[in-house]
C-alpha positions in Angstrom: 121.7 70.3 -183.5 118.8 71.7 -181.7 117.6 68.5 -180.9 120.9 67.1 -179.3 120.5 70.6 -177.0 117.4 69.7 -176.1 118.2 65.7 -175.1 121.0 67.2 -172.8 119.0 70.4 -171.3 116.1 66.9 -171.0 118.6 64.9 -169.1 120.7 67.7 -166.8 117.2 69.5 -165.0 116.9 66.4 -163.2 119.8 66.0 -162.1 120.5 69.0 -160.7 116.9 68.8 -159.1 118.5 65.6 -157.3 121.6 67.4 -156.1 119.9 70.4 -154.8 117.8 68.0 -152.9 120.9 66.1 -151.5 122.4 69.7 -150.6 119.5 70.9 -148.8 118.9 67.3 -147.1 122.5 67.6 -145.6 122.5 71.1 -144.7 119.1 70.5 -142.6 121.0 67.7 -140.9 123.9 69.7 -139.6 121.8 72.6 -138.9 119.8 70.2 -136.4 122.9 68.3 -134.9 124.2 72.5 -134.5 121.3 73.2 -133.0 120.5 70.7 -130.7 124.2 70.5 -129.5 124.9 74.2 -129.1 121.4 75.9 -129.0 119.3 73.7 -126.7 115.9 75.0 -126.7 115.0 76.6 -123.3 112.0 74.4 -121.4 110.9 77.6 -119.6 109.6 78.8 -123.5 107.4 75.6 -123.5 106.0 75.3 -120.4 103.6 77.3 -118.7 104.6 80.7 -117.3 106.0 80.4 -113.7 103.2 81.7 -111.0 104.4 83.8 -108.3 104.8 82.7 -104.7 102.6 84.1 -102.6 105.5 86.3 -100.8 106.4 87.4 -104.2 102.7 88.5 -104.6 103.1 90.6 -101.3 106.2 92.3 -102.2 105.0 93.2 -105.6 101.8 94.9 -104.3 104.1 96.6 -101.4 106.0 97.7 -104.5 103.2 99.0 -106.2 101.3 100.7 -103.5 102.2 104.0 -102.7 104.8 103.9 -98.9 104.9 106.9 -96.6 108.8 107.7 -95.5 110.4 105.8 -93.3 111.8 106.8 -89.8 114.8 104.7 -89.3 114.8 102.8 -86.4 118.0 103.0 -83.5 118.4 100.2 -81.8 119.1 100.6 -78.1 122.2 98.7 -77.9 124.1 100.5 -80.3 123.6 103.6 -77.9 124.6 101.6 -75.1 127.3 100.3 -76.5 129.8 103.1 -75.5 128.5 102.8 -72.4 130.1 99.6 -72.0 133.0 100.6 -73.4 133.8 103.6 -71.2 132.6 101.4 -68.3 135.9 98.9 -68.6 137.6 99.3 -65.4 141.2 100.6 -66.1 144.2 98.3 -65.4 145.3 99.0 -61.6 149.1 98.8 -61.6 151.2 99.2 -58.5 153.5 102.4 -58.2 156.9 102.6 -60.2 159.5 100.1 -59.0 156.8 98.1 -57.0 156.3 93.9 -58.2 155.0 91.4 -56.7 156.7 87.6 -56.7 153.8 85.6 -58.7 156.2 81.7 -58.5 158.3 80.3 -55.6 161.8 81.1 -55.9 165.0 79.9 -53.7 167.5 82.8 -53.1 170.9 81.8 -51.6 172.3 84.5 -49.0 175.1 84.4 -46.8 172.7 82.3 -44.3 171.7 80.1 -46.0 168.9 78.8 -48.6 165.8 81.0 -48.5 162.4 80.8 -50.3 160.1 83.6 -51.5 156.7 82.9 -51.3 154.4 83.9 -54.3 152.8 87.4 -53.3 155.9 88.7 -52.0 156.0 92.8 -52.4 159.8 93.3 -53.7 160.8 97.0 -54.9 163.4 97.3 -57.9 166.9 98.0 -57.4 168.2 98.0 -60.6 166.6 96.9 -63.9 169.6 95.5 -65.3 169.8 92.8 -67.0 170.3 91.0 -64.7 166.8 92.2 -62.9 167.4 92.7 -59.2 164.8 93.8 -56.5 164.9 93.3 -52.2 161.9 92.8 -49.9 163.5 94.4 -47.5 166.1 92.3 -46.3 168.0 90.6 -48.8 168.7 91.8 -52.5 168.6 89.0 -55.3 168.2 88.6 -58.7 164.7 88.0 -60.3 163.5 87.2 -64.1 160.8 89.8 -65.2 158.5 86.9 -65.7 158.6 85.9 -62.0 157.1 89.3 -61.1 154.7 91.5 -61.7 152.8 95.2 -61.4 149.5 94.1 -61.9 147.4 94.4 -58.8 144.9 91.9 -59.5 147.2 89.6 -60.6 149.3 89.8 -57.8 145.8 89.7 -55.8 145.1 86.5 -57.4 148.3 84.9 -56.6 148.2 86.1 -52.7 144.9 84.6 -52.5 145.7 81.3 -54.6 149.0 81.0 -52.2 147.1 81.6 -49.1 144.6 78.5 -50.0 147.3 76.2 -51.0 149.1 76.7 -47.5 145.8 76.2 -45.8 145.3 73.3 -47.5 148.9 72.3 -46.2 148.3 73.1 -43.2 145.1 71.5 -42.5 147.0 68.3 -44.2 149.8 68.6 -42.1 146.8 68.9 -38.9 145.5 65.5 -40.0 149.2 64.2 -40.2 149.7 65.2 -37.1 146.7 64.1 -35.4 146.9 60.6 -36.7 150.4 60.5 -35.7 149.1 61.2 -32.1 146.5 58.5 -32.3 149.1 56.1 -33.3 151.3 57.3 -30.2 148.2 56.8 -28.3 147.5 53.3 -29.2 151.1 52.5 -29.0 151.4 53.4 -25.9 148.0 52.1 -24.6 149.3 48.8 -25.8 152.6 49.0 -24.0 150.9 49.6 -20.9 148.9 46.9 -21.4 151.6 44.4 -22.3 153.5 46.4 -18.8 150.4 45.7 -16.6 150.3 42.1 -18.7 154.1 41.6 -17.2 153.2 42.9 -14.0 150.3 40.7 -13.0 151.9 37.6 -14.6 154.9 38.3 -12.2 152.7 39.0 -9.3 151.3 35.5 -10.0 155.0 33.7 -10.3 155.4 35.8 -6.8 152.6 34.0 -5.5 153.6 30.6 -6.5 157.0 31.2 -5.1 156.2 32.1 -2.1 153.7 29.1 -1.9 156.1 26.3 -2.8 158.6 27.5 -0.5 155.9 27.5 1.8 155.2 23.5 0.7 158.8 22.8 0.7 159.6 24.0 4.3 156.3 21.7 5.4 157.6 19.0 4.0 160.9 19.5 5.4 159.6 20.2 8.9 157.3 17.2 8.8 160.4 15.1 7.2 162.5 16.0 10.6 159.4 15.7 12.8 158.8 11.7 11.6 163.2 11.0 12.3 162.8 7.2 13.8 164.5 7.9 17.6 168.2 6.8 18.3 167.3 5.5 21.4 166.6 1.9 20.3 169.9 2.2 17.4 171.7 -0.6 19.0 169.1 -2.7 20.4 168.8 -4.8 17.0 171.5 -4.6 14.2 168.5 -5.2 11.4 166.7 -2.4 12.7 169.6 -0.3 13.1 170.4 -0.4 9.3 166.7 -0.1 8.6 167.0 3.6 10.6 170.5 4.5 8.7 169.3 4.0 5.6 165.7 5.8 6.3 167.6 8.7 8.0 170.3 8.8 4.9 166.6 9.0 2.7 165.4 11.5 4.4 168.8 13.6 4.3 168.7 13.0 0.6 165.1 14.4 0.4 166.3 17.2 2.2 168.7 18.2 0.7 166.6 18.2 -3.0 164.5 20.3 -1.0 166.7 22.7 0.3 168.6 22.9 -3.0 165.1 24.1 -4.6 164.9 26.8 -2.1 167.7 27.8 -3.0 167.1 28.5 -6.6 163.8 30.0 -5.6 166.2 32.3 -3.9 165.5 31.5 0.1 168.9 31.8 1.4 170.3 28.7 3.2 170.2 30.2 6.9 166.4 30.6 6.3 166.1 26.6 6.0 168.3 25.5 8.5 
């Protein structure tokens, strides 16, 4: 009996030798895979201590030596600062009721259409609504965002306004000057083309009065050449050679006469 105890004590030891070492082998496994997933090791334990920068170093030894107090230090500005804050020039506003037309506007009156000029002084009649001020001759209705009480604006606007009409003005100077030089040159050409007329007629004058002067030769020396009557009857031949030279030479003048007449000689003056 004592024997068969012994055989089995013999043949358990080792095996539980074999599953301790199975245990403890699988326990050191997780506790690695635990580790390494969830308790990295830091790298700052395994490498060299980190050396301070050399600022570092001078802060530390400011740190450690001994400091006197410390006067705090004012800056200048922030004393001067409500300087420039009390030195803002207030607002200037004109007196109660007092605006000043800052846009063009078109008022219609019993006379007519009538613009208002930006810069316009208007005083307040009533505040309404409807908003309605006078500048001192008619009384119209204004929106509050045509006027204004602020003097700078309205300063701003006069002097804007007054540029923009000079620069109308001196537009309007130019307009007018080339429209003078175009009047000019118009009528330097008319005079021209007048004088051109002029002279060209004084030339047909000229040679008018010469061919009349040509034509009244000719007809002179036409009745000055007339063969005599004298020897008419002496020689039939010759007498129709004379009728039919003297009914040629009253063709000829008549042609001639009838050209001074349409260069307007009247017919006593040929005779």
């Amino acid at each position: 009996m004592e024997e068969c105890i012994d055989q089995e004590f013999n043949r358990s030891v080792p095996m539980k030798w074999f599953r301790g070492i199975i245990i403890f082998l699988i326990i050191l496994y997780w506790g690695i895979v635990l580790k390494v997933n969830y308790f990295p090791l830091k790298t700052s334990v395994l490498t060299e201590p980190k050396k301070e920068s050399f600022q570092e170093q001078k802060i530390s030894e400011s740190i450690s030596t001994p400091v006197a107090m410390v006067q705090p230090i004012v800056s200048p500005s922030i004393t001067s600062v409500p300087e420039k804050i009390s030195s803002v020039e207030p607002r200037r506003v004109a007196p109660k009721g007092v605006f000043y037309v800052i846009s063009y506007i078109s008022i219609t009156t019993d006379s007519g259409v009538i613009d208002v000029s930006p810069g316009t002084k208007v005083t307040l009649v009533s505040s309404g609504p409807p908003m309605r001020v006078t500048d001192g001759e008619n009384v119209f209705e204004i929106l509050p965002s045509q006027v204004t009480n602020d003097l700078d604006i309205a300063n701003h606007v006069i002097n804007s306004n007054q540029a923009a009409q000079a620069k109308i003005a001196e537009a309007s100077a130019r307009d007018v000057q080339a429209y003078d030089k175009q009047q000019k040159e118009s009528l330097h050409k008319q005079d021209a083309a007048n004088q051109a007329q002029i002279n060209q007629s004084k030339n047909n004058e000229a040679q008018r009065q010469a061919r009349i002067m040509a034509i009244r030769s000719e007809i002179d020396r036409i009745r000055e050449g007339s063969p005599s009557s004298s020897r008419a009857f002496v020689n039939p031949a010759i007498r129709d050679h004379i009728q039919r030279a003297t009914n040629k030479r009253d063709q000829r003048i008549r042609e001639l006469q009838e050209e001074l007449s349409r260069l307007g000689v009247a017919g006593s003056a040929f005779q």
